[in-house]
C-alpha positions, 0 to 999 in steps of 0.5 A, spaced: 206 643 654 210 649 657 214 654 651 219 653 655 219 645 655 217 645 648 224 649 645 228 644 650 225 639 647 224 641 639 231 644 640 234 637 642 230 633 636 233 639 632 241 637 633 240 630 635 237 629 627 242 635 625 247 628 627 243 622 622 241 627 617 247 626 613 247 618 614 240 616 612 233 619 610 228 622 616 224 616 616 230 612 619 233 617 623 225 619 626 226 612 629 232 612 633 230 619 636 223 616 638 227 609 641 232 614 644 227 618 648 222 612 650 229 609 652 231 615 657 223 615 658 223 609 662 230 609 665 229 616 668 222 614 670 225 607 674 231 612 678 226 617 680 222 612 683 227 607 686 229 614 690 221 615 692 221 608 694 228 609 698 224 615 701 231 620 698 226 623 692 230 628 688 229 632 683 236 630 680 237 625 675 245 624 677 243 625 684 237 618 684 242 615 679 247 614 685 242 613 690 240 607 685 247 605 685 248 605 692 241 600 694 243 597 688 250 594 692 247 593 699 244 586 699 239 587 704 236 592 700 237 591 692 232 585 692 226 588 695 227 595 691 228 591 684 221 586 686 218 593 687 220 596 680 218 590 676 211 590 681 210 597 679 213 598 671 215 591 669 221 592 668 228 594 671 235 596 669 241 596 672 245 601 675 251 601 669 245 600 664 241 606 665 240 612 660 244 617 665 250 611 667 250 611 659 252 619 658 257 619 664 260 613 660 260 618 654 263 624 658 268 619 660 270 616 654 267 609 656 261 609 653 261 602 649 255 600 644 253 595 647 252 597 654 245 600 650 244 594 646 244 590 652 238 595 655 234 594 650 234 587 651 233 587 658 227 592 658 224 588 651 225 581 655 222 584 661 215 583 659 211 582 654 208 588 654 216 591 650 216 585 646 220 588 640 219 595 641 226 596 641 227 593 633 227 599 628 233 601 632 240 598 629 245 600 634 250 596 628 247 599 622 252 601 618 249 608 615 251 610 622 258 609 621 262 604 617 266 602 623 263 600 629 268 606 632 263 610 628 257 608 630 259 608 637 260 616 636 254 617 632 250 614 637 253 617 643 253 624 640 244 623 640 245 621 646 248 627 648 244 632 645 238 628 647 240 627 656 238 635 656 231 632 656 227 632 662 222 626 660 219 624 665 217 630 667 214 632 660 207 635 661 204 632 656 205 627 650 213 628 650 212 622 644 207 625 640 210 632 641 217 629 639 213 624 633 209 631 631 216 636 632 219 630 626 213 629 621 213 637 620 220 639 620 222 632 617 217 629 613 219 633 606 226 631 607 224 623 607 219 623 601 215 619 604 207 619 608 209 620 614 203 625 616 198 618 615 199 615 622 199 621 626 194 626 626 194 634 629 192 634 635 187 640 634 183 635 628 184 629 634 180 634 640 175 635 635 173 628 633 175 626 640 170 631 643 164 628 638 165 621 640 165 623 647 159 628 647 155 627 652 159 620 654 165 624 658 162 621 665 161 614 662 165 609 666 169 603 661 168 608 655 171 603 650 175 607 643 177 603 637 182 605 632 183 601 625 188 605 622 192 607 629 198 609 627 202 612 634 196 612 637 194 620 638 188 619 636 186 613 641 190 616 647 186 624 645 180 620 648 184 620 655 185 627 656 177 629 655 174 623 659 173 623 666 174 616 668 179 615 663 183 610 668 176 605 665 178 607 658 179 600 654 184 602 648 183 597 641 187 600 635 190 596 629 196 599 624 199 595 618 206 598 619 210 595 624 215 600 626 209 605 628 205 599 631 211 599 636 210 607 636 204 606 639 205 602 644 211 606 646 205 611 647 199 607 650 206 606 656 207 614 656 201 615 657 201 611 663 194 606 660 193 600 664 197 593 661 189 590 661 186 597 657 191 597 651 190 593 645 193 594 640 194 588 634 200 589 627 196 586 621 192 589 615 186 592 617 182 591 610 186 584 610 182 581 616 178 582 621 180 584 627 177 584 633 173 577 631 172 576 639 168 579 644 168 585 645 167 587 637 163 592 637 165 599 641 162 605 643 167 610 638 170 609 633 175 614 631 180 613 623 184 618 620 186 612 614 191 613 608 187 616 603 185 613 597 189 607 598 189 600 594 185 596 596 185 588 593 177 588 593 177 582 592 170 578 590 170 574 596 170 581 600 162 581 599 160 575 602 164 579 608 159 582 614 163 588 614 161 589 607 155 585 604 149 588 606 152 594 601 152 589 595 158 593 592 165 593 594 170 600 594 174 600 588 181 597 588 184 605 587 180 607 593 179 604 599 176 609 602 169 606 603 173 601 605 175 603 610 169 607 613 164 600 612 170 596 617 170 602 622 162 602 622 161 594 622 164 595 629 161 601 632 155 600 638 148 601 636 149 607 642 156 610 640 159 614 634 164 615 629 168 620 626 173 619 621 177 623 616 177 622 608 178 626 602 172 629 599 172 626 594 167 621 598 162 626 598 160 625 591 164 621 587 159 615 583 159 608 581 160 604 587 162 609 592 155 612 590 151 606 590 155 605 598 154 612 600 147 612 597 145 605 602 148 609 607 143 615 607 138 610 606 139 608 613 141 614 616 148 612 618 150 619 616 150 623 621 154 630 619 160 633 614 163 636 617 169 640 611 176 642 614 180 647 612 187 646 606 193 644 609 192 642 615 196 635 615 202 634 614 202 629 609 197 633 604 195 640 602 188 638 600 182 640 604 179 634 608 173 632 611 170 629 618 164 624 616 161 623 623 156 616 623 151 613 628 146 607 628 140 607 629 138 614 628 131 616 629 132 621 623 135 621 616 138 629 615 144 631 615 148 636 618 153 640 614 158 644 617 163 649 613 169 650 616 174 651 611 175 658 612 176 657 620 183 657 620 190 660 622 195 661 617 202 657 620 208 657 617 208 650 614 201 648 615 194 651 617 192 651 624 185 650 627 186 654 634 181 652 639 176 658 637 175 654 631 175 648 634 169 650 639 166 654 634 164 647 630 163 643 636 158 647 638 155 647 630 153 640 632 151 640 638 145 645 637 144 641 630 141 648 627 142 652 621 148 657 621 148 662 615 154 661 610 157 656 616 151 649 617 146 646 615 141 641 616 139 637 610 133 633 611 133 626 607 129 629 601 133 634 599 139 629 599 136 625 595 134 631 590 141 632 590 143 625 587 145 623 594 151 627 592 154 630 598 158 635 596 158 641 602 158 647 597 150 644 595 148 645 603 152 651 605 151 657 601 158 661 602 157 666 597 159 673 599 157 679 593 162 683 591 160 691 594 157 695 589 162 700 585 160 707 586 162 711 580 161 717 582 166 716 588 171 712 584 172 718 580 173 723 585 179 719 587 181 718 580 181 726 580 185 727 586 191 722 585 192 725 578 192 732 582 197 729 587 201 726 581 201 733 577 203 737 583 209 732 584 212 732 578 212 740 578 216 739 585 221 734 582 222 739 575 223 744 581 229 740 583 232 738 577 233 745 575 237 747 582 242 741 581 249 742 579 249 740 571 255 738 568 257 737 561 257 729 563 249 729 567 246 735 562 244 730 557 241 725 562 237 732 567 235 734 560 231 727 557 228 726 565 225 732 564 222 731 557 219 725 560 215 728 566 213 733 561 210 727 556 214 729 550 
């Protein structure tokens, strides 16, 4: 995304939340932004190519809404030119529907509620794929105005701010960079999580590159997320692969509002209907996918971190976790969480997962888990992130990558809490840091103060505790104080400070000296000569 694009975009997020930030708290108003720019995504996308496919292309939107129009009128042309738009989109708006017909209205003084509410509705009957998207945006909520005078105006004057944007024409991913814009100036202001469903895309094109090493060319590469959220970790594996018109999307999420935000993405990001498949039920709760296919060839998670979990007994009769004879415990679920996503990973592909780092040696039943995991050479690399490089947390995490049967037991260690970027905010891995680690693993050998291979036997000499400060010595000695050195300096600084003294006495005795300043001249002087 260019800089310029991206001060567009962020500025218009800023005066759009700048109108709900006295209403209602971040978490809401993030939704109707979100709507509202996907809203204006699909509407601009359908004029432009309505123009294309009327061989009068334009590059302005006002231009392509009065051709639109125009067609839209003419009998002969308006049934033929809405076949298509279904054919190619599965949805069509009318002409006094469109997001550009709504801000006219809006200059006009016409701009009625409705009208949106109503284009909401035509896009989400359209086809199965909208069902529902557009139901966290309470065009009639009374936070936004307690009269329907005042909604309409709180809702027309987003829609202001917010028709500068050139969505359609994004490079990039306008809804994750709109989504990730909010969580970072926003997400204090909500109090809440907000951080847990999107992960920063540099720590997404680190996992991503794991999963995909070697796999960049493989035709039907197939991705699972349990915990998608918006889905950027799904949608990061489309922008690395290079067949990723055959990539097939599975992801699951709790939160229905981020459910639908993830589905916004999966159509932003152009994927085919038959390649997104994405499910809003608990992850934990039930298993999903039960058919075929179940198993995929990367698994990529970044979960809530030490969540509540039921834990319920029944849970060990279930595949995912009964050949580890001991479940996560109820405050922290995750392991839970790590077993789920491995239970479905191919015997040929690999996981990445972020979590705390208190997975690495926390006992009981974390440890009996992580012990079975070593003994069956699941673990596959630590990798330690830097502090603060998530928005919700400060904390330092960790990627655990996993495979399946592998042919050795050792452990690749990798300490990159040092390799970092200091923000404003947060931490930033830039792509140096980034390749630095991808290529650590790729070579698998040891790197001083920064990787280690540990063979199975040191692990199990460590407890199976895989704390990364037992593997990767980061220990830097202090430089030996030469004394002799030292107080040269000490010497000198006192000669300097000597000889300022002198100069300002100096001064003071050529100032002017009244009966009022005498005193003070008198006792500055009795200080710089110690008495």
């Amino acid at each position: 995304m260019s800089e310029n694009i991206s001060k567009t975009l962020y500025q218009a997020l800023w005066n759009s939340a700048d109108i709900l930030r006295s209403k209602m708290d971040a978490n809401e108003y993030k939704s109707y932004l979100l709507g509202l720019v996907f809203y204006k995504y699909l509407s601009d996308k359908m004029l432009y190519h309505a123009a294309d496919l009327l061989e009068e292309s334009t590059a302005d939107l006002n231009e392509a809404q009065k051709i639109y129009e125009e067609a839209y009128q003419d009998e002969e042309i308006k049934d033929d030119l809405l076949e298509n738009l279904q054919y190619d989109f599965s949805y069509s708006l009318e002409p006094n529907l469109t997001f550009t017909s709504l801000v006219q209205k809006i200059h006009k003084g016409t701009f009625q509620l409705e009208d949106l509410a109503q284009g909401f509705r035509n896009i989400e009957q359209a086809s199965e794929i909208f069902e529902n998207l557009f139901e966290d945006v309470d065009l009639y909520s009374k936070k936004l105005g307690a009269t329907a005078q005042k909604q309409n105006q709180s809702i027309a004057d987003v829609m202001k701010e917010l028709a500068v944007l050139d969505v359609a024409g994004h490079d990039g991913d306008v809804l994750g960079d709109a989504y990730e814009y909010l969580i970072g100036q926003f997400a204090s202001d909500s109090g809440k999580k907000a951080g847990e469903f999107y992960t920063p895309q540099p720590v997404s094109k680190l996992m991503t590159k794991i999963v995909l090493h070697g796999k960049e060319n493989q035709k039907g590469f197939s991705v699972y997320d349990p915990t998608c959220g918006s889905g950027s970790l799904l949608l990061n594996v489309k922008k690395y692969s290079e067949e990723s018109g055959t990539i097939s999307y599975f992801g699951q999420e709790l939160n229905t509002s981020t459910y639908n935000l993830a589905r916004m993405n999966m159509i932003l990001h152009d994927v085919d209907i038959a390649n997104q498949h994405l499910h809003n039920a608990d992850t934990l709760d039930q298993d999903w996918p039960t058919e075929e296919p179940t198993n995929f060839d990367a698994v990529l998670m970044n979960p809530p971190y030490s969540a509540k979990w039921s834990a319920d007994k029944g849970f060990l009769d279930d595949p995912r976790f009964s050949m580890y004879g001991v479940l996560a415990p109820k405050s922290k679920a995750d392991f839970a969480f790590l077993l789920h996503g491995y239970y479905h990973l191919k015997d040929t592909g690999v996981m990445a997962i972020i979590l705390p780092h208190g997975v690495l040696f926390r006992g009981n039943a974390e440890g009996k888990i992580r012990q079975n995991l070593l003994e069956n050479g699941a673990i596959d690399a630590v990798i330690g992130l830097p502090a603060n490089i998530f928005f919700n947390t400060s904390i330092p995490t960790t990627v655990i990558v996993l495979k399946k049967k592998r042919p050795t037991k050792d452990v690749l260690f990798i300490d990159a809490s040092k390799d970092f970027e200091k923000g404003k905010n947060q931490n930033l891995l830039k792509d140096e840091h980034i390749e630095k680690i991808l290529n650590a693993y790729i070579k698998r050998e040891d790197i001083e103060k920064y990787a280690h291979v540990a063979t199975y036997e040191e692990i199990v000499e460590n407890g199976y505790n895989l704390n990364i400060p037992r593997f990767v010595d980061t220990f830097e000695e202090e430089e030996p104080i030469d004394i002799a050195q030292l107080s040269k300096e000490i010497l000198e600084t006192n000669k300097k400070i000597q000889q300022t003294e002198k100069e300002i006495l100096a001064m003071l005795d050529e100032l002017a000296v009244t009966d009022s300043s005498k005193d003070i001249i008198e006792m500055t002087k009795a200080v710089f000569r110690g008495e």
